[in-house]
N, C-alpha and C positions, 0 to 999 in steps of 0.2 A: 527355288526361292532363296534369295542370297539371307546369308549369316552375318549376324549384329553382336559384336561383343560390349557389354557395357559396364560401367561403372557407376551405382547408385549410393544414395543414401537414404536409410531407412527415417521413417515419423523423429524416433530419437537419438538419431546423428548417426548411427553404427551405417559404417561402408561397408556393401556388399558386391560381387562380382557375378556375372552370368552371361548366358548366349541365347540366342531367340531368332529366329526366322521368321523375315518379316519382307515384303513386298519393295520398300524404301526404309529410308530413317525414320520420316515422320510417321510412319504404322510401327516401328520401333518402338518412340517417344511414346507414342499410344501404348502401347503394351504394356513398359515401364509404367505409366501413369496407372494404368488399371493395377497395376500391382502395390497400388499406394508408394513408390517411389520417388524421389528428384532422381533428376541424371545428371550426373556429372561428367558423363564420357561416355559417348556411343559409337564405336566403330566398325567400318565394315570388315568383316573374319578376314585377318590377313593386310589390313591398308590400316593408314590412317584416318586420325578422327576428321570428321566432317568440318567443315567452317563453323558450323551454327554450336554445335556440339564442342567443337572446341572454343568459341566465345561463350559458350553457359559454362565450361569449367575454369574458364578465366575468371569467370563475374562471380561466382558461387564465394570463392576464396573471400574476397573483397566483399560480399555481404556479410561472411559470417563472421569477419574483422567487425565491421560496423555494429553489428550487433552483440557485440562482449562491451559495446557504448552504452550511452544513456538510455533506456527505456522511455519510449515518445511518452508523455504526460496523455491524462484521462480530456481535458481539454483537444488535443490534436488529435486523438484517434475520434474526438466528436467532428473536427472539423474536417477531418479526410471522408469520413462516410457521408456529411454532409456535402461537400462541395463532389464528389464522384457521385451521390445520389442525384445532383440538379444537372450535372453533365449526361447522364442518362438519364434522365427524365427530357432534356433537350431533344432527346433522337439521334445522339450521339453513340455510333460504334462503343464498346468496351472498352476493345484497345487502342481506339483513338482518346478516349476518354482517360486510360491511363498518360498516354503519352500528355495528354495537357495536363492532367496535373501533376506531371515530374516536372513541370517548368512553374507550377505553383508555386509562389514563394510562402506561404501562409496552409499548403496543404496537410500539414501536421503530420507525416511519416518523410522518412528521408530522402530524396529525390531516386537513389541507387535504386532504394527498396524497388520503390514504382516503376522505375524502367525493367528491371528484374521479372517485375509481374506483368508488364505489356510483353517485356520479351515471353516469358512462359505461356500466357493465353495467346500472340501469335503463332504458336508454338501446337496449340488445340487441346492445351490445361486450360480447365474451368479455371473461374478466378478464384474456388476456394480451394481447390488443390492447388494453383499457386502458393497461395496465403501460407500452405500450412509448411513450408521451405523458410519460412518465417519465424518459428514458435515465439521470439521473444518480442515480436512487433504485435502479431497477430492472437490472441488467444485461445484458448478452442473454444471459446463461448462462441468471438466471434466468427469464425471460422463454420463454426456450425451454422450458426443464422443467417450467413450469407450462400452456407449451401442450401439450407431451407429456402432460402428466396429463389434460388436458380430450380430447384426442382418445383417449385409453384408458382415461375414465372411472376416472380413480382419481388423480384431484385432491387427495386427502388426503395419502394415501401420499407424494408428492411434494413435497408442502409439507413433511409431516414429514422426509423424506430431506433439503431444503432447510437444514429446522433445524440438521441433524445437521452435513451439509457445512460450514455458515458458523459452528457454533461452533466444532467441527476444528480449525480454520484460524483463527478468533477466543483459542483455547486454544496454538495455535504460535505466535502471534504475543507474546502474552501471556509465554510463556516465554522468548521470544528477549529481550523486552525486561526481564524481570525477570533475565535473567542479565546483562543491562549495564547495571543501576543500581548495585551496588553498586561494580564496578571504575572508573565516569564517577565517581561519588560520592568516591572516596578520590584518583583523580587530580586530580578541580577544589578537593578540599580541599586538595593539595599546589603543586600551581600558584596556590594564591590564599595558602599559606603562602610561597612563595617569591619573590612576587610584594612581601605586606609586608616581607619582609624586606630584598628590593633596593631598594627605591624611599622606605620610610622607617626603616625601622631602622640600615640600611647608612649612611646620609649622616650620621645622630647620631654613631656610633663613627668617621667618619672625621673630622668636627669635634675630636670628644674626641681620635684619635691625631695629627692634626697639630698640636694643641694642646702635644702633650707632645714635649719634645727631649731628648738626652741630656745628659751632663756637657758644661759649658762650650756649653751653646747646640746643641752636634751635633744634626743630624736623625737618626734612628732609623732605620737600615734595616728596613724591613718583611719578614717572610717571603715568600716566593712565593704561597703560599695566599689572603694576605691583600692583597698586588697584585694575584693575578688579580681576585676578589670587589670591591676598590675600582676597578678599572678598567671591569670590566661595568654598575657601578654610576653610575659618569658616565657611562657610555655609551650608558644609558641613560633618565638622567636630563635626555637632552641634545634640547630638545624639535625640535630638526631632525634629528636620529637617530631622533624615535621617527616625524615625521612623515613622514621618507624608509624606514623599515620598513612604516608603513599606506600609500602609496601603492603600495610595491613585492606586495605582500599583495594588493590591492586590483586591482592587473593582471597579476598571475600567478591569483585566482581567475578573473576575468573573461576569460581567454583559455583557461584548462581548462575552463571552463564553455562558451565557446561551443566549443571543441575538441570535445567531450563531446556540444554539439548535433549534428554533425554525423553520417552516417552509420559511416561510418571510426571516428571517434574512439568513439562509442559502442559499435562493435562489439568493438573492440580493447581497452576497457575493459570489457567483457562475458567477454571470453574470458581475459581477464587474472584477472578475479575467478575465473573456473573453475580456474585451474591454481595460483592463490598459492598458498604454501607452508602458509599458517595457515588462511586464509580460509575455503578451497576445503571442511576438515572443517566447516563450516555451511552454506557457500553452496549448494554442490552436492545433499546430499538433503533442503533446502529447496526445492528448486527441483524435483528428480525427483520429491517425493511433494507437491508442488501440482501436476506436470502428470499424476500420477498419481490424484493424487484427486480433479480437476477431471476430465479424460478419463470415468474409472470414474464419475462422478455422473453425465454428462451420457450416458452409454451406456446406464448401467444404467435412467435415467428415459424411454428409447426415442425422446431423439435422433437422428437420422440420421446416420451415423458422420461424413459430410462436416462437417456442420452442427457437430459436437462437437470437430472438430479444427479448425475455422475459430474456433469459440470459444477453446477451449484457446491457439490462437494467438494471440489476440486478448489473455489475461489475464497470457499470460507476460511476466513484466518483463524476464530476460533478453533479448537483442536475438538472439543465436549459437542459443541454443534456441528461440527464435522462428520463423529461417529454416528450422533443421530439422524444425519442426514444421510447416510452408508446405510443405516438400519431399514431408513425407510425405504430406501432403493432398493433393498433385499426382500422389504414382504413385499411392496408393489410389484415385481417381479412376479412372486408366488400369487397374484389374484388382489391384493387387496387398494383400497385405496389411497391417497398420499395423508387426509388426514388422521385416519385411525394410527398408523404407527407412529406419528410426529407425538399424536396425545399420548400415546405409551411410555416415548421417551422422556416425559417429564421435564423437557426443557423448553420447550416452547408454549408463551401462554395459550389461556382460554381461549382467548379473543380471538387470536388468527388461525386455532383450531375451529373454532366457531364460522367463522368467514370463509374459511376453505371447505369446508364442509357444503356451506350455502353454495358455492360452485360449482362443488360435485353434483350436487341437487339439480341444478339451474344447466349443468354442462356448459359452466364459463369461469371455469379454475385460472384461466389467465388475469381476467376482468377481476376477481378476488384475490386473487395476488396484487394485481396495482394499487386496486384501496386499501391492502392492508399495508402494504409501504409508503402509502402514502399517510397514512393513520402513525405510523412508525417513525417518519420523517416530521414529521408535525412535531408529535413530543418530543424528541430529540431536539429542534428547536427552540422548542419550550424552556426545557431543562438546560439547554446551553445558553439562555438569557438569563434565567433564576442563575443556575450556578456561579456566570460571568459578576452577574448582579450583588452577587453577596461575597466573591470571592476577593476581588479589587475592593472593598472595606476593610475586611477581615486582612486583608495584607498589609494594607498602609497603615493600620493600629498597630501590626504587628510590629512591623519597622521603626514605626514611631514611638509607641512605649522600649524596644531596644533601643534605638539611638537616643532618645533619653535618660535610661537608664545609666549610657556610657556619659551622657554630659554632667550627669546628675555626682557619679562618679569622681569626676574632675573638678565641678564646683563644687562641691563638698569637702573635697582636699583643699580648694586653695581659701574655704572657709576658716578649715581649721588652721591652715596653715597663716592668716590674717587675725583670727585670734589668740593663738599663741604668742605672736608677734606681739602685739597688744597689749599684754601680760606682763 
């Protein structure tokens, strides 16, 4: 049986070398693939690389350039499993179904990607061992759920559920940041009005009032309003004031920052954000209806529950719900169920202890995860109308009693400065 020298790379990049005896290449490429490898080079012992073998280590180079780019937005990876879900639901081969949507112009992953992946599944890689030669396009959630679909023959269905999942979540994100453009918008218009105000308007009226004295030469006492306002305004104006303010700026970021890298700091500021006073109405059933609707996708597309919580763990940005998420993957492991350790860990409410629970009972832990993200996504909602609602007031008073204050300032000096005169 002839001998295959090849060159792979491992799940997390490391390049490996070895030898295999194999009938052809492609019972090679087989081989490599059972060993969870890419191949980047397969040659027969003693020749050169094959044609096909040496065009996947041409192409490889050239994805994994592509990929140190942009990250496809949550939008695009909905419409890539979307528009591949209707091309096979057509009756459409796979990898004819890749090949048209490399020429998609709206298919939301890169066109390389996709020829990459028809090449690999002509190739006799599933599509989700293709996928996973992707790590920063594809993620393991998805990667998972479309090998669950391949192994329960029902790849479409998945993909569609895919779609659904990443625009969810492309649609919360969407809201979250459409309710802080309009209060960022009126606060950098207030800061950049108070900003000309101090630095060039301020130094002309104080030219003009030291200009002016009273009867017989007297200086002009100033109101208080109108010292405070001139004194901020040298003081500002004073370029070793502003450059002992940017360095002090510049090592109080850089030490929260590395504060912040570390485990402690990160976690402490994790736990912090759960309990503020303001915060906590967004942060918190953002966070329980992603680990709620990320859970519930990866359950209900027949995940293995380990595998869904080792995910789920993996996507929460929280650090404090991470651990408990870890926790709970260690007693389910050892016999128990998922709600009993979540309620242990004290960070997750009643309520979707409660509802998970009802699941468990009924054997439809997915279907209770969806309502409770969706119970989670509602308030969230909610609380991003109230907050927008009371936020955008509270800012324009605030702006507005400041830039008064500075006017008020100014006509006060040129009051006193008209009765003096008077005098």
């Amino acid at each position: 049986m002839p001998e295959f020298t090849y060159r792979a790379r491992r799940p997390g990049g490391e390049i490996v070398q070895g030898t295999l005896d194999a009938a052809d290449r492609a019972s090679a490429l087989r081989h490599i693939d059972r060993l969870r490898l890419v191949p980047v080079a397969v040659e027969a012992a003693g020749g050169k690389a094959k044609p096909k073998a040496a065009a996947v280590a041409r192409t490889l180079p050239q994805v994994r350039r592509r990929r140190k780019g942009k990250k496809p937005a949550l939008q695009d990876l909905a419409n890539f499993s979307r528009q591949l879900a209707n091309l096979l639901k057509s009756g459409m081969p796979l990898n004819t179904a890749l090949a048209s949507m490399s020429s998609l112009e709206m298919s939301g992953v890169p066109a390389d990607i996709v020829r990459q992946l028809q090449q690999e599944v002509l190739e006799g890689k599933t599509l989700s061992a293709a996928m996973m030669a992707h790590p920063d396009i594809f993620s393991e959630m998805f990667v998972n759920m479309v090998r669950a679909g391949e192994q329960s023959g029902s790849l479409v269905e998945v993909l569609r559920r895919l779609a659904d999942h990443f625009e969810r979540f492309a649609e919360l994100r969407h809201k979250v940041t459409s309710a802080m453009i309009y209060p960022l918008f009126v606060l950098g218009v207030g800061v950049l009005m108070v900003f000309f105000f101090m630095f060039y308007m301020m130094p002309k009226f104080e030219e003009i009032f030291e200009g002016m004295s009273g009867p017989g030469g007297r200086a002009v006492e100033w109101p208080f309003a109108t010292k405070i306002v001139m004194d901020i305004s040298k003081t500002l104006a004073n370029p070793w004031v502003l450059g002992a303010l940017a360095i002090v700026s510049i090592v109080i970021f850089v030490l929260v920052r590395r504060y912040l890298a570390t485990h402690d700091g990160r976690r402490g500021f994790d736990a912090w954000l759960l309990r503020a006073p303001v915060l906590k109405r967004i942060i918190r059933p953002n966070l329980f209806g992603q680990f709620a609707r990320t859970l519930g996708a990866l359950l209900q597309n027949g995940v293995p529950v380990l595998t869904a919580l080792r995910i789920t763990e993996q996507v929460m940005p929280n650090l404090v719900l991470k651990e408990a998420v870890a926790a709970t993957r260690e007693a389910v492991s050892d016999g128990k169920t998922i709600a009993q350790p979540l309620a242990r860990s004290g960070v997750f409410p009643q309520l979707m202890i409660d509802m998970i629970q009802i699941g468990e009972q009924t054997g439809n832990v997915p279907e209770s995860l969806q309502n409770v993200a969706d119970t989670y996504e509602s308030e969230l909602a909610v609380s991003l109308r109230v907050m927008t609602t009371l936020i955008e007031p509270v800012l324009i008073v605030f702006i507005a009693l400041f830039v008064g204050f500075l006017l008020f300032s100014v006509l006060s000096a040129m009051f006193k400065i008209t009765s003096s005169i008077g005098r």
